[in-house]
C-alpha positions, 0 to 999 in steps of 0.5 A: 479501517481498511488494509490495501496489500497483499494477503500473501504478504507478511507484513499486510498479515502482521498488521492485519493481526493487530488490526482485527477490525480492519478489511485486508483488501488484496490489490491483485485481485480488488484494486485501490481506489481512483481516489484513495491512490491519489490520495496516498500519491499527493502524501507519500510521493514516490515512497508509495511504489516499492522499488525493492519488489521483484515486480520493479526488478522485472520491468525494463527501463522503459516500464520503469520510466512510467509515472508512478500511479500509472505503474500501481494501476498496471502492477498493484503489486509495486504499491509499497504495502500496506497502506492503510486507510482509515477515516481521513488518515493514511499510513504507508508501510507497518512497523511499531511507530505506525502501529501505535500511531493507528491504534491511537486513532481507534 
């Protein structure tokens, strides 16, 4: 299982905590996948990009024009955190109904 976030980032850290066997992947420094990104594109649409970070309230109005995906790639730190990958699911964000809908899947 693997955690796409910040390792900065409390939330990524929480789930990280209840996640021992998960890899907390910082995308500042490794990236998301090509296809892990699209995927979680095709799922969640524009939930994915976090529209209350301090990195979109620094863009302009032209940057923000910009599609999603391509946002992500240029500012990995505007993906709405954390996503989690693990087998063919996906979860987007961290709170008690996905946290016990991942430990389920374990």
């Amino acid at each position: 299982m693997l955690i796409y976030g910040l390792k900065n980032c409390d939330t990524c850290r929480k789930a990280n905590k209840a996640l021992p066997q998960a890899q907390l992947i910082d995308v500042r420094e490794e990236g998301v996948p090509e296809a892990v990104l699209t995927q979680a594109y095709e799922r969640f649409g524009t939930a994915l990009l976090n529209t209350r970070s301090t990195t979109w309230r620094g863009l302009d109005d032209e940057a923000r024009a910009e599609e999603p995906l391509a946002l992500i790639k240029a500012y990995p730190a505007l993906m709405k955190r954390p996503l989690i990958a693990g087998g063919d699911a996906l979860f987007l964000g961290w709170n008690n109904d996905i946290e016990g809908e991942v430990k389920a899947m374990l």
